[in-house]
C-alpha positions, 0 to 999 in steps of 0.5 A: 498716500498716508501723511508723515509725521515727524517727531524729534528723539528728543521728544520720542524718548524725552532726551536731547540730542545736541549734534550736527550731523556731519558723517564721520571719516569714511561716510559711516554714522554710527547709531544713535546712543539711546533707545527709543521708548515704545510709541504706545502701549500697543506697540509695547505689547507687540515689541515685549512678545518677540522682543524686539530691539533694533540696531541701524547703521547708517552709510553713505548720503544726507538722503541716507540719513534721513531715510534712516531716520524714517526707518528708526521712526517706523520702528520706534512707532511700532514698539521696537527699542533701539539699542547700541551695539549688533550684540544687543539687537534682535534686528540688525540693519545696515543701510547701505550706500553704493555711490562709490565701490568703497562704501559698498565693501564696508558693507559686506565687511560688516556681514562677513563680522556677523557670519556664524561660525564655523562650528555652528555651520558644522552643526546644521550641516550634520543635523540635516543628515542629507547628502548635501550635508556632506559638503564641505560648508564649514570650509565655505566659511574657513575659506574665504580667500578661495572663495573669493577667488571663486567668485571673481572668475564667475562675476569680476564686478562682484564685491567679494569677502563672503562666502557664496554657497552652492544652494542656498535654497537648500534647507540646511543653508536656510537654517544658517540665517537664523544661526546664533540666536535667531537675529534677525539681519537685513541690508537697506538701501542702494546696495540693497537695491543694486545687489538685490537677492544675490546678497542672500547668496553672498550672505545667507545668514541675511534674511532681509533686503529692502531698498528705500522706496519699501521702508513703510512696510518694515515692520510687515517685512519683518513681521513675516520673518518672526513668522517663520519666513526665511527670506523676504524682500522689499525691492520696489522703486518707482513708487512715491511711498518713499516721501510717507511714513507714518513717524520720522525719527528726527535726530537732530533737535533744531535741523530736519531733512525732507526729501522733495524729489526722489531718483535721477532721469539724468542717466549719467555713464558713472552713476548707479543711482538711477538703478537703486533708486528708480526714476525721478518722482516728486512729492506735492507741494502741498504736502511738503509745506505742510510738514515744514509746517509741522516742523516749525512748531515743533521748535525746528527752526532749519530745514534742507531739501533733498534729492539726487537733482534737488533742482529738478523737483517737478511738483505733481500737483495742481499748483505746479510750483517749480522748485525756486518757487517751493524754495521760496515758500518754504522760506516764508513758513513761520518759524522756520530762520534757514532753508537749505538745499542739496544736491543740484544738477547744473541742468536744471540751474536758473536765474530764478534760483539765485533770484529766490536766493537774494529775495529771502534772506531766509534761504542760505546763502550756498549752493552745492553744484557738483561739475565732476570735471573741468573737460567737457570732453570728459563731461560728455563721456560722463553724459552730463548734459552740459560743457565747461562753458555752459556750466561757467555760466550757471557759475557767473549767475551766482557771482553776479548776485546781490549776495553773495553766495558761497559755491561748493562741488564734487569731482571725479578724477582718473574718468576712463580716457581722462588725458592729463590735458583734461585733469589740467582743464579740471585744475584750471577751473578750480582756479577759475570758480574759486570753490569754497569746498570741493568733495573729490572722488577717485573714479570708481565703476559701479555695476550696472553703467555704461562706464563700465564699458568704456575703454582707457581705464586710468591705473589706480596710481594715477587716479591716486596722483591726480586726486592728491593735486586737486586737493592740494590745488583746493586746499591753498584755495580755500586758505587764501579765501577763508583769511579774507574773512577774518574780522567780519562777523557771521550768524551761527548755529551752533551744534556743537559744544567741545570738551574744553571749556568756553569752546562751541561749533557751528554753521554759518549760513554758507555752510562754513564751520565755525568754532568760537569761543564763548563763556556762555553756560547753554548755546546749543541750538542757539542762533549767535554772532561770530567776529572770525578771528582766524582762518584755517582751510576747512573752518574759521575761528572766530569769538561770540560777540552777541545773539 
């Protein structure tokens, strides 16, 4: 494998990028507002001959968006310009998300935007002077309601909002996906991987499909279309390309993901992601560290772990580190004052993570450990390896800690058989745990799982009832546990600085939002104390009271 650089925006383009990171409303991040400078003087020669500028959008997950960090590095090394808006860019690229239904109709939404019209589908058609030319084309475009009709009798699971041609091997459709201006479009990601080649029949006006085990050969992919190729493909997933590319496009100055374990062997009955992102694969320990390394003395001063099972990072090397060891050393890396973590199975949770909790101040203070449900009736429907009770227990080992540790956790409601005893249990363990945060979801089939089979499915209403109790549940929680911290003080980063005056955000090692006030000039980055004065459910309001 070839070694991974890692370089900030800030210092790629020579311009800061205060921020946090967050995803907005939706799962969407938008692109960055500046354009990078070419990497080398080569690199320029190669961009300025085609022109080449690139727009990336970014959907779904923190892994998301660090491979598109990874994507924007690979093309900014390669010369390539980022710019802001589709209208701009030679190269339009989504990087997609396909963990909920929702988030992989945005992305078809945002191909049905780029559709060329109908007249410049007129004009291919006639300059073709084919009998196939002769079909009614342009009314795939016009037509989108009879379409999608069309396409739900032929495939009921299929995200329609597209046109889906009858050929599209036929010429004159191939001359549609270089329609206006010859811009290049390509989808990334886990729609990427989970659609694969059918987006070019739902689409044809896209050229380029690449899941993200395949992103070190972008510029090649798109390379062959400059070239003349229609259509290409990176659709790869059991390899561990995926950890190395040679530039990592940091957009953030002072915090920096790394993946450390790609895919999932869990197999659970909802979830998609072992099909778009393959089976578990670690990356070595040795070169984990050294990029954490790298990192530190280019001023980070955070780092977070990733992975679909963070937890179930199995080092392939010689050193054989289980992950509470990697945790720990990576704690110990000079310079580097937080090391967080995400996403953990309950499977794969031990003591020896709590313990490498307590033994390193370093490492955060918060664990993210999704449940899903409080049923374990509904949890072995969902094939997650554990009941309620022994997921209490993982639970009891963090309570049980010196420090204390802030819990978090996702869950899915309206599951196919979901009886309103099992949303009840779901409830009381809200009540149980006492969650800091909980990322709720209504149940959603995704292709490809054995979910989709299950008999039971609970109405959409219902689903929309029983998510609104849960968060009402959890929303009281957090008020009352967030007021029992007003008057203590908590270390801040800040990342961000409000429009009004004296106003700055940031995190506090348990994840927790914290936006205070302070009279001091220049804050970002900086590591502060905090006295919380107030408590809302989702932050707390505090006033800097010193460094």
């Amino acid at each position: 494998m070839g070694k991974s650089f890692d370089i900030g925006l800030e210092r790629l383009t020579g311009i800061g990028v205060p921020g946090d990171g967050q995803p907005q409303e939706g799962g969407i991040k938008p692109p960055l507002h500046d354009a990078g400078r070419p990497f080398s003087d080569q690199g320029k020669q190669e961009a300025d001959a085609v022109g080449s500028t690139f727009y990336l959008e970014t959907f779904g997950c923190q892994m998301n968006d660090h491979d598109s960090e990874k994507v924007a590095g690979v093309l900014l090394g390669r010369g390539y310009r980022q710019v802001e808006t589709p209208e701009a860019a030679k190269v339009i690229l989504y990087n997609t998300c396909s963990i909920r239904e929702k988030a992989a109709q945005k992305v078809f939404s945002r191909l049905g935007e780029l559709r060329p019209a109908a007249s410049d589908l007129r004009s291919v058609a006639s300059e073709e002077r084919e009998p196939y030319a002769e079909t009614p084309i342009a009314k795939f475009a016009q037509d989108k309601q009879r379409t999608r009709s069309s396409e739900e009798k032929r495939n009921p699971s299929a995200q329609a909002g597209v046109p889906v041609p009858q050929d599209p091997k036929h010429p004159s459709l191939r001359k549609i996906v270089n329609a206006g201006g010859g811009k290049i479009i390509g989808v990334l990601g886990c729609v990427a991987q989970q659609e694969g080649e059918e987006i070019f029949e739902r689409a044809p006006w896209v050229s380029l499909v690449c899941g993200s085990a395949s992103y070190r050969k972008l510029p090649q992919l798109i390379a062959e279309l400059e070239a003349g190729n229609r259509r290409v493909t990176g659709l790869d997933t059991d390899t561990d390309e995926t950890f190395e590319t040679e530039i990592t496009r940091r957009d953030n100055p002072w915090r920096a993901y790394l993946t450390i374990i790609e895919g999932c062997d869990k197999a659970c009955s909802y979830c998609v992601v072992p099909f778009t992102r393959g089976p578990e694969r670690s990356r070595g320990s040795a070169s984990i560290l050294e990029e954490v390394r790298h990192l530190a003395e280019a001023g980070y001063s955070e780092v977070q772990l990733l992975g679909q099972t963070v937890n179930s990072y199995a080092d392939p090397s010689a050193r054989n580190m289980r992950f509470s060891e990697l945790l720990a050393a990576v704690a110990e890396v000079s310079g580097i004052r937080r090391v967080r973590f995400t996403t953990s199975h309950p499977r794969d949770f031990g003591k020896d993570i709590v313990e490498a909790i307590e033994a390193h101040p370093t490492i955060c203070d918060h664990v993210h450990l999704p449940v899903q449900s409080g049923s374990t009736a509904v949890l072995r429907a969902m094939a997650r390896t554990y009941s309620r009770e022994e997921y209490l227990e993982k639970i009891a080992l963090m309570k049980a800690a010196r420090r204390p540790i802030s819990i978090t956790t996702d869950m899915i409601v309206g599951f196919p058989g979901e009886t309103e005893k099992d949303f009840e249990e779901t409830l009381t363990l809200l009540d149980e745990v006492q969650y800091d945060s909980v990322f709720a979801f209504k149940y959603s089939p995704r292709p490809n799982t054995p979910s989709l089979k299950m008999a039971d499915a609970i109405p959409e209403e219902e689903k929309g009832r029983r998510l609104g109790i849960l968060m009402d549940r959890q929303r009281e929680i957090q008020r009352v546990r967030n007021e029992k911290l007003v008057g203590e003080t908590f270390e801040v980063l800040v990342d961000g600085k409000s429009r009004r005056e004296n106003q700055w955000s940031g995190h506090t090692s348990s994840n927790r939002v914290m936006n205070f006030t302070s009279p001091e000039q220049e804050l970002l980055g900086d590591y502060v104390q905090v006295k919380v004065s107030s408590a809302m459910p989702n932050s707390l309001v505090g006033e800097m009271v010193g460094r």
